[in-house]
TORPA-4810 file (N, C-alpha, C, O; in nm, 3 decimals):
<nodes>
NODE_1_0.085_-0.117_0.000_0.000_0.000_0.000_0.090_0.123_0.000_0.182_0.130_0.081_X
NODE_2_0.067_0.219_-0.086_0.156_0.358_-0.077_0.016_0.446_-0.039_-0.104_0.428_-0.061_X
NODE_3_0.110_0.566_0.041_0.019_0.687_0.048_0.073_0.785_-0.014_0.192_0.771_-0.044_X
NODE_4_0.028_0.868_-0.039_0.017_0.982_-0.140_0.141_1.058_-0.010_0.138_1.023_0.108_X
NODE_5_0.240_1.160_-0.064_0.294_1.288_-0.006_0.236_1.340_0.066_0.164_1.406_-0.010_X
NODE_6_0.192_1.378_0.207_0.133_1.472_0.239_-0.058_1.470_0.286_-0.147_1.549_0.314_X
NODE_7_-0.029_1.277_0.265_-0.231_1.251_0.306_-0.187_1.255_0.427_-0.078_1.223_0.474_X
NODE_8_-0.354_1.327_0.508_-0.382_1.358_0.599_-0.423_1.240_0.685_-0.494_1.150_0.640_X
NODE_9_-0.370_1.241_0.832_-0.397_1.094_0.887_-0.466_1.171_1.033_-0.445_1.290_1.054_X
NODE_10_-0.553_1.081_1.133_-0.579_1.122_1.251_-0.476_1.143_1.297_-0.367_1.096_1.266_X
NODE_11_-0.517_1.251_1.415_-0.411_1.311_1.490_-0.364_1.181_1.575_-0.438_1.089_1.608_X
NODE_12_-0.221_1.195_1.604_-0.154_1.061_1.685_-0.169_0.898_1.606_-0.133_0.784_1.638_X
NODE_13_-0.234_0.954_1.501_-0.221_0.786_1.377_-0.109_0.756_1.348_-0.060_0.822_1.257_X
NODE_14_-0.009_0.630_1.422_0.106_0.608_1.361_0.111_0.481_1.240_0.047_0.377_1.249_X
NODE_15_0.183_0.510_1.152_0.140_0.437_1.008_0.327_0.421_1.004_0.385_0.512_1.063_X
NODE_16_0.407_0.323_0.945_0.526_0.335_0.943_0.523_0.360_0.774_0.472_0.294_0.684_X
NODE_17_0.602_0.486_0.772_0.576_0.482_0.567_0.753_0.499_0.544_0.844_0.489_0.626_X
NODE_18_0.755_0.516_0.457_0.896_0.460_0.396_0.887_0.546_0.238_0.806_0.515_0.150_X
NODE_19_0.974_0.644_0.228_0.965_0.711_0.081_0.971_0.650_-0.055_1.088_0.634_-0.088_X
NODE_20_0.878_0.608_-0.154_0.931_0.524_-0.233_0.950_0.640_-0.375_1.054_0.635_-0.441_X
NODE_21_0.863_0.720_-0.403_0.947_0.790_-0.494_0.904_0.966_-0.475_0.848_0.981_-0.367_X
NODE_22_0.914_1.078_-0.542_0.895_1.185_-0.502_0.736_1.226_-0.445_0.713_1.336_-0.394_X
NODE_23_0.643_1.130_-0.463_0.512_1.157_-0.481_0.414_1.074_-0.390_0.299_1.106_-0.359_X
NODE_24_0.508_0.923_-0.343_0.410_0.853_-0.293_0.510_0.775_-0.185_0.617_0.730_-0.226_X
NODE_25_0.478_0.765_-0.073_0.538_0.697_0.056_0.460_0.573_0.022_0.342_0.568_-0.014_X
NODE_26_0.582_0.427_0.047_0.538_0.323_0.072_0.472_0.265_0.265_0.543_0.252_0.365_X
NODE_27_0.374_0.251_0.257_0.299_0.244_0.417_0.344_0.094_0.467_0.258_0.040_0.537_X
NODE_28_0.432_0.035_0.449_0.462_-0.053_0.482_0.371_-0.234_0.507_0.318_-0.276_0.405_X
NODE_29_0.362_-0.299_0.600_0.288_-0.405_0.594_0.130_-0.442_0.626_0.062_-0.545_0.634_X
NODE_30_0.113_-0.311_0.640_-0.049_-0.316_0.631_-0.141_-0.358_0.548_-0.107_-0.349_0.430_X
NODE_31_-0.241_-0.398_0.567_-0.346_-0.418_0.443_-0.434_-0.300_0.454_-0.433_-0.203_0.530_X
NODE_32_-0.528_-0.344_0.336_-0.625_-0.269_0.346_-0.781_-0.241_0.433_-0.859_-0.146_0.441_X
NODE_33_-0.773_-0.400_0.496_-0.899_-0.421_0.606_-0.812_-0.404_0.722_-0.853_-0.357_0.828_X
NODE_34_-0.730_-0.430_0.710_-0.660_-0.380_0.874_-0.608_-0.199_0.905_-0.587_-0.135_1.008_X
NODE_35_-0.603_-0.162_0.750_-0.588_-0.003_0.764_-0.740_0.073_0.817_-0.765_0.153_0.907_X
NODE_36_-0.827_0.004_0.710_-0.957_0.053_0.734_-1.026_0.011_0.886_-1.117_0.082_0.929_X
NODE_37_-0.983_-0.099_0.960_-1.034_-0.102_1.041_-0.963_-0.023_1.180_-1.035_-0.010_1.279_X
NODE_38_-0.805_0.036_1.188_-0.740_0.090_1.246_-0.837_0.267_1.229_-0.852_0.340_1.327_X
NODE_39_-0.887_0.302_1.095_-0.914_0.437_1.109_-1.072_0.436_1.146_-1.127_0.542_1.176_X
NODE_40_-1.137_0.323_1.144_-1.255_0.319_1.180_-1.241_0.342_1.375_-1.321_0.403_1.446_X
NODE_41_-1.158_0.295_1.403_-1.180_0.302_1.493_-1.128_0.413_1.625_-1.111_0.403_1.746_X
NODE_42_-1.112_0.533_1.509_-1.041_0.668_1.568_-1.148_0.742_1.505_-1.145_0.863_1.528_X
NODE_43_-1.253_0.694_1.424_-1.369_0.777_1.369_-1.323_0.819_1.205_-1.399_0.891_1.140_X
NODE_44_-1.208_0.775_1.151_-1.240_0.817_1.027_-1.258_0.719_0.912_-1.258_0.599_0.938_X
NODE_45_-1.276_0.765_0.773_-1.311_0.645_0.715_-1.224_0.620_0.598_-1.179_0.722_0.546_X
NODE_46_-1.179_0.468_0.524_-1.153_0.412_0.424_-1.205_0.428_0.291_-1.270_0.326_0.266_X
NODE_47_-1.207_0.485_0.224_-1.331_0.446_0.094_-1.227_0.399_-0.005_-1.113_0.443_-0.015_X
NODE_48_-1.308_0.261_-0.109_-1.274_0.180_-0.150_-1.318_0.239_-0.332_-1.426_0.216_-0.388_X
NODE_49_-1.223_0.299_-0.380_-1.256_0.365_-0.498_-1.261_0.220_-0.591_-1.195_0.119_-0.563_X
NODE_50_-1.375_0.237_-0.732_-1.333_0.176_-0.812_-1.293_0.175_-0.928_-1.379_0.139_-1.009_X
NODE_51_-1.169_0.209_-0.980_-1.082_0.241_-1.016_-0.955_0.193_-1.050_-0.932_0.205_-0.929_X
NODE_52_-0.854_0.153_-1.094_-0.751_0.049_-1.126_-0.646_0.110_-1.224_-0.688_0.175_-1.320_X
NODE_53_-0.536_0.095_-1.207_-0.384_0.076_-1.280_-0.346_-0.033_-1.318_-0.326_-0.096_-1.214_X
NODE_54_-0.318_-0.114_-1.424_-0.251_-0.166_-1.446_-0.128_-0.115_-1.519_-0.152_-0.003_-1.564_X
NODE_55_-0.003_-0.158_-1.548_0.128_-0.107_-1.625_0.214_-0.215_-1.636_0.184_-0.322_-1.582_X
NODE_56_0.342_-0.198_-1.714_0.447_-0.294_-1.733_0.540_-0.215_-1.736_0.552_-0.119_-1.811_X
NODE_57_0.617_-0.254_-1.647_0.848_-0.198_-1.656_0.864_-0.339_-1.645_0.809_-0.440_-1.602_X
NODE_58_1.002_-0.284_-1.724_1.079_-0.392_-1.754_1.229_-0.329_-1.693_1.255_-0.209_-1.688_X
NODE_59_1.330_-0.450_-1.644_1.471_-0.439_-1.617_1.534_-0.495_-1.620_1.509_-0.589_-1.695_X
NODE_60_1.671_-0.502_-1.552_1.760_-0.642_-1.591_1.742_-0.710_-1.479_1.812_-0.810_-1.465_X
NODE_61_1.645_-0.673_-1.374_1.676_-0.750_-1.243_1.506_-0.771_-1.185_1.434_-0.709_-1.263_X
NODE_62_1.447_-0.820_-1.105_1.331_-0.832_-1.074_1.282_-0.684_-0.987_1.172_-0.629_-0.996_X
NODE_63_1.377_-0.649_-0.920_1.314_-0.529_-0.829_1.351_-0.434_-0.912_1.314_-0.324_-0.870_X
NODE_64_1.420_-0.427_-1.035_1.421_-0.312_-1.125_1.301_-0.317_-1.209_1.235_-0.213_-1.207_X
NODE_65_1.256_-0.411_-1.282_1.159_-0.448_-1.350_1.012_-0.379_-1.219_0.922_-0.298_-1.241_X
NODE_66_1.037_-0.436_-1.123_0.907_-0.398_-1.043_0.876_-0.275_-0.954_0.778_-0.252_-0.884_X
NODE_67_0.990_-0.200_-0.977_0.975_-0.039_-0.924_0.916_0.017_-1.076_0.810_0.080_-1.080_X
NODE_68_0.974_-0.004_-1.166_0.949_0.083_-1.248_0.784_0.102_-1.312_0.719_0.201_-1.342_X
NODE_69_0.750_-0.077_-1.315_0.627_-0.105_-1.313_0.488_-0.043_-1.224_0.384_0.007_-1.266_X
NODE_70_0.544_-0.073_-1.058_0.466_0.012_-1.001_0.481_0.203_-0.976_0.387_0.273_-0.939_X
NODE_71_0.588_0.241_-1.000_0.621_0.371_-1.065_0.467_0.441_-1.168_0.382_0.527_-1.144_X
NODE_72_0.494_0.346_-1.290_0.399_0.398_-1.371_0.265_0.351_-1.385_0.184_0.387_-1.470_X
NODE_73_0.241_0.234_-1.260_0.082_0.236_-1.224_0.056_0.339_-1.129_-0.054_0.393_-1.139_X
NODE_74_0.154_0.391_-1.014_0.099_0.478_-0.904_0.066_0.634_-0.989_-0.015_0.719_-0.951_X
NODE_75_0.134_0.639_-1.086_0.169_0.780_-1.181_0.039_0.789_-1.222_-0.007_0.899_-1.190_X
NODE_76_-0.078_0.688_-1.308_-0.216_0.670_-1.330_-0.283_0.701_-1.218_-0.377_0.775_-1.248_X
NODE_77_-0.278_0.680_-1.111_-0.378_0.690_-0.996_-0.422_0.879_-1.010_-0.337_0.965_-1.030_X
NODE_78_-0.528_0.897_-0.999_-0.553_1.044_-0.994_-0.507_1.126_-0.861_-0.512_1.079_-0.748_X
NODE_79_-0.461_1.260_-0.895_-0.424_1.290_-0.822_-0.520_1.342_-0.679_-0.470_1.380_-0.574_X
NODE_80_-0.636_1.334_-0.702_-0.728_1.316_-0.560_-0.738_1.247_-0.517_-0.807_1.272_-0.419_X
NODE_81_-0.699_1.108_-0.521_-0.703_1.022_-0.431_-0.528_1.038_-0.388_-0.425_1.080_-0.442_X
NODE_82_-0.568_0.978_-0.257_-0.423_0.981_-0.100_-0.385_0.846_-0.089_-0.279_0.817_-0.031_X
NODE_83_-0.484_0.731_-0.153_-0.376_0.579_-0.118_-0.414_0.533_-0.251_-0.497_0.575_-0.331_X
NODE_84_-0.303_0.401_-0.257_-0.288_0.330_-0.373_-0.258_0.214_-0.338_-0.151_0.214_-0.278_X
NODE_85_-0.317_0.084_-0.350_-0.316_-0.003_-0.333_-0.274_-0.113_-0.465_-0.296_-0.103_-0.586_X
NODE_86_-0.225_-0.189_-0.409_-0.114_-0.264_-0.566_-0.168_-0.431_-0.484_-0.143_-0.509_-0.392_X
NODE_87_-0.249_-0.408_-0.589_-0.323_-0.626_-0.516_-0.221_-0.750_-0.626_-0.190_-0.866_-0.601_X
NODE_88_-0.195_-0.676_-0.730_-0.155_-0.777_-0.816_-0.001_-0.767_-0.894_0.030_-0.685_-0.980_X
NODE_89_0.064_-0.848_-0.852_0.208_-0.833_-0.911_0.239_-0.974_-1.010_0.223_-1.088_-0.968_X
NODE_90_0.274_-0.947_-1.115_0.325_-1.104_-1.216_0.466_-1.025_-1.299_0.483_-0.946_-1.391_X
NODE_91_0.538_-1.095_-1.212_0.673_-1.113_-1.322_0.732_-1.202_-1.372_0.767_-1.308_-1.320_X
NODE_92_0.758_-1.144_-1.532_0.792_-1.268_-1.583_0.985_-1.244_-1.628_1.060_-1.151_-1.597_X
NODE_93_1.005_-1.343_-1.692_1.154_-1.375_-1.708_1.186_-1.402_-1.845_1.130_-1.484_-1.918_X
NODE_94_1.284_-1.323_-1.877_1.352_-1.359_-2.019_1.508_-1.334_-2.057_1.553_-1.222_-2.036_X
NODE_95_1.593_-1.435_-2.113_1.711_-1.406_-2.121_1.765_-1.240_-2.078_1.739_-1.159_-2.167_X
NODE_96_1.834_-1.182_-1.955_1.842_-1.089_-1.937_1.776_-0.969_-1.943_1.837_-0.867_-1.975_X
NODE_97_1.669_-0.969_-1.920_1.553_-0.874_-1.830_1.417_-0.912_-1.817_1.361_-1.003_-1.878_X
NODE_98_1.379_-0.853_-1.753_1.251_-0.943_-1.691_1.151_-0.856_-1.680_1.169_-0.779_-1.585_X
NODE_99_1.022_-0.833_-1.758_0.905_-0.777_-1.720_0.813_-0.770_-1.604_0.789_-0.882_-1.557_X
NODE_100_0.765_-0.686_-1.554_0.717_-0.677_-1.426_0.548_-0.641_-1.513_0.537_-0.618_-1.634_X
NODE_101_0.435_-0.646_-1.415_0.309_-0.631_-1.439_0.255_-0.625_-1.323_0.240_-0.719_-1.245_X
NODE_102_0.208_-0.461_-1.299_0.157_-0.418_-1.185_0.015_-0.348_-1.188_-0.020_-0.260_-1.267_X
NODE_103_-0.080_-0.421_-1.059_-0.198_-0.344_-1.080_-0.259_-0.253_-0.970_-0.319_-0.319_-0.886_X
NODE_104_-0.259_-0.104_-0.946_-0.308_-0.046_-0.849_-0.420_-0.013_-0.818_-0.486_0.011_-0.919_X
NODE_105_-0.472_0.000_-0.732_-0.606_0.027_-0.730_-0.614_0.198_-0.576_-0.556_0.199_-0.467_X
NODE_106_-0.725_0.334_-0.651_-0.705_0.423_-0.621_-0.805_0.349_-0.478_-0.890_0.260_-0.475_X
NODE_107_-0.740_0.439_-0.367_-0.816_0.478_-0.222_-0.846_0.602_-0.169_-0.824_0.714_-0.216_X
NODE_108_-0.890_0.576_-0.086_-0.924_0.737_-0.043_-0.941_0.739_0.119_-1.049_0.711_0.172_X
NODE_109_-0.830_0.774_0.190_-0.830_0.796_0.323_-0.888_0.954_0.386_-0.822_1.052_0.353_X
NODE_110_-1.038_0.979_0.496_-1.062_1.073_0.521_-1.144_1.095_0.632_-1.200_1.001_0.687_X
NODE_111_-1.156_1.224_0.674_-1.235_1.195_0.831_-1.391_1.191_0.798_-1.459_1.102_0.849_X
NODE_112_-1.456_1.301_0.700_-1.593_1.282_0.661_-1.624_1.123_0.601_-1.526_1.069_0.548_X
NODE_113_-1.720_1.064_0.604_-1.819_0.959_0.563_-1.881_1.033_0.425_-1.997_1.047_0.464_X
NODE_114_-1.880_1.074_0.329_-1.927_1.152_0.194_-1.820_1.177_0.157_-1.725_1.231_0.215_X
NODE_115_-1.836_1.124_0.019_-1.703_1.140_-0.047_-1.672_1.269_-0.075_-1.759_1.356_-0.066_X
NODE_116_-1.527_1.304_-0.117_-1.508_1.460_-0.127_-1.467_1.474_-0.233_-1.377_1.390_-0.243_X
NODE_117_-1.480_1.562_-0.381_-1.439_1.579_-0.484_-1.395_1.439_-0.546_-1.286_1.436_-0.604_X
NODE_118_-1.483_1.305_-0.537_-1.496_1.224_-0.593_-1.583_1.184_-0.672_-1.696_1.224_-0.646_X
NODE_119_-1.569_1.104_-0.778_-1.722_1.060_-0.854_-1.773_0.976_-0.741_-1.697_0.902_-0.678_X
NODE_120_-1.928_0.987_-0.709_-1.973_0.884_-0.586_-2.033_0.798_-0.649_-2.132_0.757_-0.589_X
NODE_121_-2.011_0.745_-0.762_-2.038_0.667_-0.827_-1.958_0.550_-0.828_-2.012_0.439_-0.832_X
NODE_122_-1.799_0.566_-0.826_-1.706_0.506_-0.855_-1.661_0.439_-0.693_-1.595_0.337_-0.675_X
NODE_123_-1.717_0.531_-0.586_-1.661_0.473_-0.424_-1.772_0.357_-0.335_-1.889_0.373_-0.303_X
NODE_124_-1.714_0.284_-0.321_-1.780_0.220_-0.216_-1.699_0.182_-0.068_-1.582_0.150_-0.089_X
NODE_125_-1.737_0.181_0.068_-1.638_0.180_0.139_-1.603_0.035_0.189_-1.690_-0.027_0.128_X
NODE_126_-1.543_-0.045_0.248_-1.487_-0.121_0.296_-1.563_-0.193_0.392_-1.580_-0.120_0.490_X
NODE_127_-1.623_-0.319_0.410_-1.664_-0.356_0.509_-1.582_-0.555_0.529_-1.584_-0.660_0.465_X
NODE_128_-1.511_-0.494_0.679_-1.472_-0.641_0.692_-1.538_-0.702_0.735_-1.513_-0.821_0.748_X
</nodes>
């Protein structure tokens, strides 16, 4: 799961994130029912956009192939949504470099319950 630069979290919400490129912090080993159920229970909410990235990088190495891949699925995610969620990774292998295939899917972390400058068409929220 990455979060966006600069998304807004409850006050005293500790999340361990990790910089992955100028735009989007990697949030480390969380999921997404365990994120949503951590902010449910400080009062704010998850919404479960529907919405999707898929992309392909390629490199000479597997974690080169798969930064670059999820690079240019997180780059698709719109810039109103604050999380990005990556459910699906397939890499494949070929004499000296190896294709990566990454799929993200947009989130939306916030304290209101009504979506905000979203299509409410496209959100549904999370129920574990």
């Amino acid at each position: 799961m990455f979060l966006r630069n600069g998304c807004r979290l409850p006050a005293g919400f500790r999340l361990t994130q990790q910089r992955f490129n100028e735009t989007w912090m990697s949030a480390g080993d969380i999921s997404c029912p365990g994120l949503d159920m951590a902010l449910r229970g400080v009062g704010w909410h998850f919404l479960w956009v529907e919405k999707a990235s898929t992309r392909f990088g390629y490199g000479r190495t597997e974690s080169a192939a798969l930064s670059h891949a999820t690079t240019r699925a997180l780059h698709r995610i719109g810039d109103r949504f604050n999380v990005a969620e990556v459910d699906s990774v397939r890499i494949s292998g070929f004499p000296g470099f190896r294709i990566a295939r990454v799929t993200a899917h947009a989130r939306q972390i916030q304290q209101q319950a009504a979506p905000t400058a979203i299509d409410p068409v496209s959100i549904r929220q999370i129920f574990v």
